[in-house]
C-alpha positions in Angstrom: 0.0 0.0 0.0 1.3 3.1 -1.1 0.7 7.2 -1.4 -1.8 7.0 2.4 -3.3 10.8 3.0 -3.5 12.4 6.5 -7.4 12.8 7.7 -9.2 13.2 11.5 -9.6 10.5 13.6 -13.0 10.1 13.2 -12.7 9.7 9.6 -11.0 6.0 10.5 -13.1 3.1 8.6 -12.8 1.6 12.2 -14.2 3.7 15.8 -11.9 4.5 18.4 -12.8 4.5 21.6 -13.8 7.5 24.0 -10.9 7.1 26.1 -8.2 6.7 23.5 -9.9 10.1 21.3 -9.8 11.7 24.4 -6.4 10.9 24.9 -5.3 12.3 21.4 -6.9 15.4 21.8 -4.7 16.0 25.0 -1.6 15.1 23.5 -2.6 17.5 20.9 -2.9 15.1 17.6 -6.1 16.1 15.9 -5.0 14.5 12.1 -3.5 10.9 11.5 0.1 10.7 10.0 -0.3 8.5 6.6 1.3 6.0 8.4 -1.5 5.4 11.3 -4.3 6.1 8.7 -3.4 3.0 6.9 -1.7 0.5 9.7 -4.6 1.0 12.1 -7.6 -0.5 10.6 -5.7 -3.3 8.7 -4.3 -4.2 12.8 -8.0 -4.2 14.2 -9.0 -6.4 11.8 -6.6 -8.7 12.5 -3.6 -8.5 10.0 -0.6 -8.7 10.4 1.3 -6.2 9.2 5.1 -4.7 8.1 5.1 -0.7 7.8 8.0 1.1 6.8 7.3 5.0 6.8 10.0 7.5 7.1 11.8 8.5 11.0 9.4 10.9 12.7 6.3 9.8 11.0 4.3 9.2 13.8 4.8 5.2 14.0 4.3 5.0 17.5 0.7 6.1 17.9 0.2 3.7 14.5 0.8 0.7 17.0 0.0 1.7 20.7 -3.6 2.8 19.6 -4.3 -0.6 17.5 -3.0 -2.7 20.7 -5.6 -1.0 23.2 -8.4 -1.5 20.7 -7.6 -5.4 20.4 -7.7 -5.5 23.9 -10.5 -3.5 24.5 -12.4 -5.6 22.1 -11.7 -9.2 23.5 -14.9 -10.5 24.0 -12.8 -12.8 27.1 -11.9 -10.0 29.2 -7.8 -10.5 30.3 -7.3 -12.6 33.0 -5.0 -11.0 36.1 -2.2 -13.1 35.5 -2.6 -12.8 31.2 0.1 -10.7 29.1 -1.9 -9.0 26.6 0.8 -7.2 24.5 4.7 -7.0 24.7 6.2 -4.2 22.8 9.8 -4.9 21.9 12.3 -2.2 20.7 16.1 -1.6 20.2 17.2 0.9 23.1 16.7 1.3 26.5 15.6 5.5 25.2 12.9 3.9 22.9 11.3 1.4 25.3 11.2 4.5 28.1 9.4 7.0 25.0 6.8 3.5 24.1 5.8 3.7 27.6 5.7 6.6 28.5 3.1 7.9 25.3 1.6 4.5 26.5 0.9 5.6 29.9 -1.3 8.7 28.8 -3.6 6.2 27.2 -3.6 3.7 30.4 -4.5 5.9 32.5 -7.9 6.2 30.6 -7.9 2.2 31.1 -7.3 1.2 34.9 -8.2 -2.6 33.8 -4.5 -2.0 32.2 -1.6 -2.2 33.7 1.9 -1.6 32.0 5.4 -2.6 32.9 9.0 -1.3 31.7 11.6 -3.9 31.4 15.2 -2.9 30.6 17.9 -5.1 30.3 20.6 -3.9 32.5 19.2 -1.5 34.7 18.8 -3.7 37.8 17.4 -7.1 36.8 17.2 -8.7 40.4 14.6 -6.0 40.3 12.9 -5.9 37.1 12.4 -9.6 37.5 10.8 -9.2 41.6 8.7 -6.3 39.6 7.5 -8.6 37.1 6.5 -10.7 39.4 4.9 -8.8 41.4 2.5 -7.8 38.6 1.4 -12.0 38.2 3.8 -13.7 36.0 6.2 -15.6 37.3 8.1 -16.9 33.4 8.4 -15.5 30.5 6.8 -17.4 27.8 9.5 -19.4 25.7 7.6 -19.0 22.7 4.9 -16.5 21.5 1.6 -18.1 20.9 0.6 -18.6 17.4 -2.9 -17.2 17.6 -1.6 -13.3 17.8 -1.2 -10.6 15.9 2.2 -9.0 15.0 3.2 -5.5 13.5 6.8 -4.4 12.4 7.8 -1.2 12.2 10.8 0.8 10.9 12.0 3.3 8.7 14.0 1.1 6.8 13.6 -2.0 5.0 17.3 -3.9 5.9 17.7 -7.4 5.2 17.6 -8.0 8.8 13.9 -6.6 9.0 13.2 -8.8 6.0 14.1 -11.8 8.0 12.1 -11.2 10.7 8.7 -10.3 8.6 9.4 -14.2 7.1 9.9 -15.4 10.7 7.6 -13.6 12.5 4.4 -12.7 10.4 2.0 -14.6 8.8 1.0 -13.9 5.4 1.6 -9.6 6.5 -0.2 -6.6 4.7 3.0 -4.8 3.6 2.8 -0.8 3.8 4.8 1.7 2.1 4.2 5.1 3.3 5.3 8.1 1.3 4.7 11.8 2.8 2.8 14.5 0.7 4.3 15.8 -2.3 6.1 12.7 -2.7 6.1 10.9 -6.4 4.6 7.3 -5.0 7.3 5.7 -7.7 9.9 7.6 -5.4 11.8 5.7 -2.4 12.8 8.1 -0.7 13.6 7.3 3.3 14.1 10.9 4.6 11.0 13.4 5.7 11.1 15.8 2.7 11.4 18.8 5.0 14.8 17.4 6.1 17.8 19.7 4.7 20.8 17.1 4.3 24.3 18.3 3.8 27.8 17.0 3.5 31.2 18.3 3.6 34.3 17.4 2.6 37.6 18.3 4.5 40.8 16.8 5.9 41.0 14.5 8.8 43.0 17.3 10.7 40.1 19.9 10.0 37.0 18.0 11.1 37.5 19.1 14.6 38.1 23.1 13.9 34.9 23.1 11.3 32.8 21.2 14.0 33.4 23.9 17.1 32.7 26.6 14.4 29.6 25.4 13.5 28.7 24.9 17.0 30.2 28.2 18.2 27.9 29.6 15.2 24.3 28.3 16.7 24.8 28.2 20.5 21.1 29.0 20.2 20.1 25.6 18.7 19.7 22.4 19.6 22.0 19.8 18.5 23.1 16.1 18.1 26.3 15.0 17.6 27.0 11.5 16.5 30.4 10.0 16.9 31.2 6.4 16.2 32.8 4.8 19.2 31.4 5.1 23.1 35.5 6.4 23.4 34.9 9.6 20.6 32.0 10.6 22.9 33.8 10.9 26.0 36.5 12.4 24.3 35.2 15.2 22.4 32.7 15.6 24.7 34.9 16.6 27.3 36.8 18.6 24.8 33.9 20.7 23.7 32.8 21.4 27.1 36.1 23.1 27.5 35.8 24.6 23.3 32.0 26.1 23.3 31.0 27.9 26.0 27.6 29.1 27.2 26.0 26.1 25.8 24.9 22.6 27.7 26.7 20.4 26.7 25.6 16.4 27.3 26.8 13.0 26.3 25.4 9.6 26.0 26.5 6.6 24.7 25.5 2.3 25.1 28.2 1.8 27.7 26.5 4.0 30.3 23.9 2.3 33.0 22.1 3.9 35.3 22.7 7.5 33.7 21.7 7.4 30.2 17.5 8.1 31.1 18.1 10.8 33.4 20.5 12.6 30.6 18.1 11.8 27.7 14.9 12.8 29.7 16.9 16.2 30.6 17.9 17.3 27.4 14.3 16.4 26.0 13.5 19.3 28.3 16.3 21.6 27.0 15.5 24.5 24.4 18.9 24.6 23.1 22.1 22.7 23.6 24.5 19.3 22.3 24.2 16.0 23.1 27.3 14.6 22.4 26.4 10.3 21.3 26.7 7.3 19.7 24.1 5.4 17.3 21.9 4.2 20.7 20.1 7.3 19.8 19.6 6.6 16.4 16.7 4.9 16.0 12.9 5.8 16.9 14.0 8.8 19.7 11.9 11.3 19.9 13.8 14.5 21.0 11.3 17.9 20.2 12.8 20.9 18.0 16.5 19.2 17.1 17.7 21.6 14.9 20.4 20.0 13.5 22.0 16.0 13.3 25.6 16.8 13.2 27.7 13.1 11.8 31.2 13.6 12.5 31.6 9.9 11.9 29.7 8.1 8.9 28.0 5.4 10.3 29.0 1.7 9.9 26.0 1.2 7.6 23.5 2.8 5.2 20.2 2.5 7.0 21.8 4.0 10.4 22.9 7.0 8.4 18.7 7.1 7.5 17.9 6.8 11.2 20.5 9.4 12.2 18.6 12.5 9.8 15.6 11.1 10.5 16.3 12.6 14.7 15.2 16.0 13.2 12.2 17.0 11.0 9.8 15.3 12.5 6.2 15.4 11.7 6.4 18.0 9.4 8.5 20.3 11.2 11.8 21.3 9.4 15.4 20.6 10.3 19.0 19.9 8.8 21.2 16.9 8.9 25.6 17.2 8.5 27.6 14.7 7.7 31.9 15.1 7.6 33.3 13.3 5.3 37.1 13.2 4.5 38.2 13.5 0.4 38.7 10.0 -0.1 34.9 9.2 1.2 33.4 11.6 -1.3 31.7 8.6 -3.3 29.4 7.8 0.1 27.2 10.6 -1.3 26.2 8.9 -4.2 26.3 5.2 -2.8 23.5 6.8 -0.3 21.7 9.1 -3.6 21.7 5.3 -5.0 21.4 3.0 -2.4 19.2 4.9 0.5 17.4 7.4 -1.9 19.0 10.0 0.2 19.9 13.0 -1.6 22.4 15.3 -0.5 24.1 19.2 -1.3 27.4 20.4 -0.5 28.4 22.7 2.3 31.8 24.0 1.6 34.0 23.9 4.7 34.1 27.5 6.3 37.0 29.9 6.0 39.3 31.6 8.2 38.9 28.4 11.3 40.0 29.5 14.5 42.3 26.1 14.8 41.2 24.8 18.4 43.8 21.6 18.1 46.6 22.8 20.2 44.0 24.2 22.9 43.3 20.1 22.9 46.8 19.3 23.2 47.2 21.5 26.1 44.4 20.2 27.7 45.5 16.6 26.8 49.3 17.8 28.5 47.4 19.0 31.9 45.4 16.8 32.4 46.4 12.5 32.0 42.4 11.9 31.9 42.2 13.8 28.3 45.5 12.5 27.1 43.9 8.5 28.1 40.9 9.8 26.5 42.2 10.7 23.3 44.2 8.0 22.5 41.3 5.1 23.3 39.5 7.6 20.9 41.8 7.1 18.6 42.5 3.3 18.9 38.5 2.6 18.2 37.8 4.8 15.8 40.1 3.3 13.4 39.5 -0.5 14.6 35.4 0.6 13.9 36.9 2.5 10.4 38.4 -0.5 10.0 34.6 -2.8 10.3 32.6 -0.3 8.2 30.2 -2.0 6.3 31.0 -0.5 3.0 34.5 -1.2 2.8 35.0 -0.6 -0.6 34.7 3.4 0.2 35.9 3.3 3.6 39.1 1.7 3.0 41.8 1.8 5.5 44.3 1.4 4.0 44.0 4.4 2.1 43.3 6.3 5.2 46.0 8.9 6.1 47.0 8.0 9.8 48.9 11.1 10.7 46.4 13.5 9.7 44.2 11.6 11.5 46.0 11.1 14.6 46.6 15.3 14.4 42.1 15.4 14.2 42.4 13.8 17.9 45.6 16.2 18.6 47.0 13.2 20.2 50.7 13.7 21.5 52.1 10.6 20.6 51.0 7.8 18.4 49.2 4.6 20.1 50.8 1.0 19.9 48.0 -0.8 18.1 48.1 -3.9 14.9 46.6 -1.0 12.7 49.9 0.9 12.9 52.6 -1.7 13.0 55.5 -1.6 10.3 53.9 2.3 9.2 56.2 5.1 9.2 54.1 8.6 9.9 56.8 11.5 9.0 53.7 14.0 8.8 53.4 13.5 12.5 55.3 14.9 15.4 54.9 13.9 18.8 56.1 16.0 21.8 59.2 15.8 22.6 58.4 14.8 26.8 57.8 11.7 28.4 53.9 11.0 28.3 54.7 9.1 31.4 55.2 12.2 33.5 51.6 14.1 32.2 49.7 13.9 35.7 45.8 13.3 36.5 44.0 16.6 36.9 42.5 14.9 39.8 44.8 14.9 42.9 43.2 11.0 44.1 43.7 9.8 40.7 47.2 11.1 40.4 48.3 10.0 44.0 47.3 6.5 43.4 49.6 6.3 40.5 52.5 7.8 41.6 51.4 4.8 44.3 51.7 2.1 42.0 54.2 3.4 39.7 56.6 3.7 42.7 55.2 0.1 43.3 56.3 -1.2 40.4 60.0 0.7 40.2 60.3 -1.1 44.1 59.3 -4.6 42.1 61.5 -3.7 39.2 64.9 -2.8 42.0 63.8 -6.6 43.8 64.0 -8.2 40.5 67.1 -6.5 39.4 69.6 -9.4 40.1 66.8 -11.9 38.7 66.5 -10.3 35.5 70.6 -10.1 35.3 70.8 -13.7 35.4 68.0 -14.3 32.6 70.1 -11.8 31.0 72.8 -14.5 31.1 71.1 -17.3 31.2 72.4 -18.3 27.4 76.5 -18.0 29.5 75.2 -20.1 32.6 73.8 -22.7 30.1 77.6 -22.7 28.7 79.2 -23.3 31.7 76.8 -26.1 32.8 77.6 -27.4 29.5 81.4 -27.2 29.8 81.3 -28.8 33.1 79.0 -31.8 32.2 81.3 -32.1 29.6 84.4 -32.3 31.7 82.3 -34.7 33.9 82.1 -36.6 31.1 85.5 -37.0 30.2 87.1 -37.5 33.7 84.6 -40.8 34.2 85.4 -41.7 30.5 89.1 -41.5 31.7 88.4 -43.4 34.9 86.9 -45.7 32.5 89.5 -46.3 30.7 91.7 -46.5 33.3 90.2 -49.3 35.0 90.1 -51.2 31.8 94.4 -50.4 31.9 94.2 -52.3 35.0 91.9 -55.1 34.6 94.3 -56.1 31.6 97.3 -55.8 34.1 95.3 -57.8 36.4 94.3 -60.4 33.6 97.8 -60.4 32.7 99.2 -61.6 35.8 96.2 -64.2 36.4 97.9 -65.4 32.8 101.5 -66.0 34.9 99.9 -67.6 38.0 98.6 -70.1 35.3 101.7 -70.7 33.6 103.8 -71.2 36.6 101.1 -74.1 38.2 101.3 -75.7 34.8 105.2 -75.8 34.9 105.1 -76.5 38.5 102.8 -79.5 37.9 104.6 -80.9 34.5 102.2 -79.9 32.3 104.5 -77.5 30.2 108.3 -77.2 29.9 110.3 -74.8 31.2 110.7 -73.8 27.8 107.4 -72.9 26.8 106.5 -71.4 30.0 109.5 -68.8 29.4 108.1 -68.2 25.8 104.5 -67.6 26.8 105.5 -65.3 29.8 107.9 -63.2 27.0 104.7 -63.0 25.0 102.7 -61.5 27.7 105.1 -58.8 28.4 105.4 -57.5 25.0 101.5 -57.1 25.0 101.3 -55.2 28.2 104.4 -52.9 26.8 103.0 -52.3 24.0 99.3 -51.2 26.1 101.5 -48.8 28.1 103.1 -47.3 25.0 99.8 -46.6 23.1 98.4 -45.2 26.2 101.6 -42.9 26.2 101.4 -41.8 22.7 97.9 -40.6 23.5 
């Protein structure tokens, strides 16, 4: 189904309930979005169904109002300990927006009850929650008698998969905003602006705090790549743009991430500095401007990125950096994600904010850490981009770079071995001596570092003889070699004697033979002259050697 108008809720082919157009009117939404318009009565009667309608197209509402009509309808009323719906999404931020737009309708409905379950927030908790509430397992499979709904902005092989594994026989929507040719694919709002600019790896930074510096009075989103590039640059643009809240988030933050997302919701103006766990399906009200400083590792997450701004039909403006040798992303995404972008030329005259970063990286060890686990995963997630064949990196210029983070030295890593980087120059002092800001932090590792020079005195002599342990193995050598030879000598010169000894056995037998008659005198005189010459000639050999 394609080319859906808006129209009021009461122009539906199916009737809301009271409580849930009541509900609408407080939140403010007199008009369906073409999405909702056509998902809603195909999911009351029953179908299953696989919409895929650009970001900020009102999705949401197309699926929370269908799942309180179902219910509502049930001619067998829900039992206390029966699961009616479970709503499943990719972030933490998503599943907190879903229920919180859910709870305005609930509280219409007190036969409903709603629960929020987020992996990793406390689970011991969640689960005493969840039971609580009546269930005490979580079905292992879904029943087959349900109805299903997918949603996204994007149709990825992945969401391919699950519409064959997870809907039966599904009504397939395509929804295309007004003014949009229905032969058209595009998957950004039309009112969305989207620009890209090409400049050097060393000139990302100084065009980003100029832009920002430029609209302090708008609100912004800055994506980075890694969970590391957030906390880096975050810091460093706390210290870079002034008079401006300044907020990051990113997937490797707990317990903080829904009281910063919540707050900034709440802001007028300001940055929030993240990763792609706000890409998809968040909600934030008048963004201004998606700022991409790094492209993301895949097509449709670029698509999700824009789609944070211009939301039901409001206007806004999506950036994306991209160095000189990525130029050809723009048409891979004109081609591949019917995304069309226009050039912003870099801006002139740059105040160049890089050695302010250095210096702040040479006061303080926390920045220079930072800014070098920055480094190290932004080119290890450079290096996992999904289109390789434009985001090569082995064509990527290291030292320029490594002089975007303003690092002082360059990191040990597999990515750099056997690379020589003459375009970079570290400083010339020890990084070892740059000292933690923070006077705990700093007195714990002068702790263990003179730890570790007490270990390295102790092992001193230890390390000496490994340092010698190819002479000791020499020596042992030599002298199980001389061992060797003395007993082969000893040898030798027993078998000396047993001859001797053999020898003179010989005489005694010669003499009781002539004593008893058995030889004459003659022979016995010839045999004993015979013996002799054999033992001289023993003791000459052995005197020759």
């Amino acid at each position: 189904m394609e080319g859906v108008t808006e129209g009021r809720w009461e122009c539906l082919p199916v009737t809301l309930s009271p409580g849930v157009l009541q509900t609408l009117r407080e939140l403010g939404f007199p008009h369906m979005t073409p999405v909702q318009s056509a998902t809603i009565p195909l999911f009351m009667n029953n179908k299953d169904v696989a919409a895929e309608a650009v970001t900020g197209s009102g999705k949401t509402l197309a699926f929370v109002i269908p799942i309180l009509e179902i219910l509502l309808r049930r001619e067998e009323k829900l039992k206390k300990m029966q699961v009616g719906a479970i709503v499943i999404t990719p972030t933490r931020e998503l599943a907190v927006q879903i229920d919180e737009v859910l709870s305005h309708f609930t509280k219409h409905f007190p036969q409903f009850s709603q629960i929020l379950l987020i992996g990793g927030r406390n689970p011991i908790e969640d689960i005493k929650k969840f039971k609580e509430h009546g269930l005490n397992t979580i079905l292992d499979f879904l029943p087959k008698q349900r109805r299903t709904g997918l949603f996204s902005a994007t149709q990825t092989q992945e969401v391919e998969n699950l519409v064959r594994a997870g809907l039966r026989n599904p009504v397939r929507i395509s929804v295309k905003e007004k003014g949009v040719a229905a032969s058209s694919t595009q998957k950004t709002p039309t009112r969305l602006e989207n620009y890209y600019m090409i400049c050097k790896a060393d000139e990302k930074f100084n065009q980003l705090v100029h832009f920002l510096r430029r609209h302090k009075q708008e609100k912004h989103l800055v994506f980075f790549s890694t969970c590391a590039c957030v906390e880096y640059y975050g810091k460093a643009l706390e210290s870079l743009v002034k008079n401006v809240k300044i907020m990051c988030i990113h997937g490797k933050m707990k317990h903080k991430r829904n009281k910063i997302f919540t707050e900034f919701r709440k802001l007028p103006s300001g940055i929030l500095v993240c990763t792609d766990v706000m890409a998809r399906g968040i909600d934030i009200p008048e963004v201004n401007w998606v700022l991409q400083y790094d492209p993301p590792s895949s097509a449709s997450a670029f698509v999700h990125r824009c789609g944070r701004t211009a939301r039901i039909g409001h206007l806004g403006s999506a950036l994306v950096f991209l160095l000189p040798m990525e130029e050809s992303y723009v048409n891979f995404l004109s081609i591949n994600q019917k995304c069309p972008m226009q050039e912003m030329k870099p801006l002139k005259n740059v105040v160049d904010v890089l050695p302010k970063l250095k210096s702040l990286a040479l006061a303080d060890r926390t920045m220079f850490e930072k800014g070098m686990k920055a480094f190290v995963s932004c080119v290890q997630a450079y290096a996992k981009h999904e289109c390789n064949l434009i985001f090569r990196i082995k064509d990527l210029d290291f030292a320029s770079f490594a002089r975007g983070f303003a690092l002082l030295r360059m990191p040990k890593m597999p990515e750099l071995k056997g690379k020589c980087f003459s375009d970079f120059v570290p400083v010339s002092i020890d990084t070892d001596s740059i000292p933690f800001k923070d006077k705990n932090r700093e007195k714990q590792r002068q702790k263990l570092l003179e730890q570790q020079r007490k270990e390295r005195q102790e092992n001193e002599g230890k390390r000496k003889f490994i340092r010698n342990k190819a002479w000791s193995k020499q020596k042992a050598k030599k002298e199980k070699k001389k061992k060797i030879t003395t007993k082969r000598r000893r040898d030798e010169g027993s078998d000396i004697e047993d001859e001797e000894m053999e020898e003179l056995l010989n005489d005694t037998r010669l003499l009781k033979r002539l004593k008893k008659g058995k030889i004459s005198e003659e022979e016995f005189e010839k045999r004993l002259l015979s013996s002799e010459r054999k033992v001289k000639a023993v003791v000459d050999s052995e005197s020759e050697d």
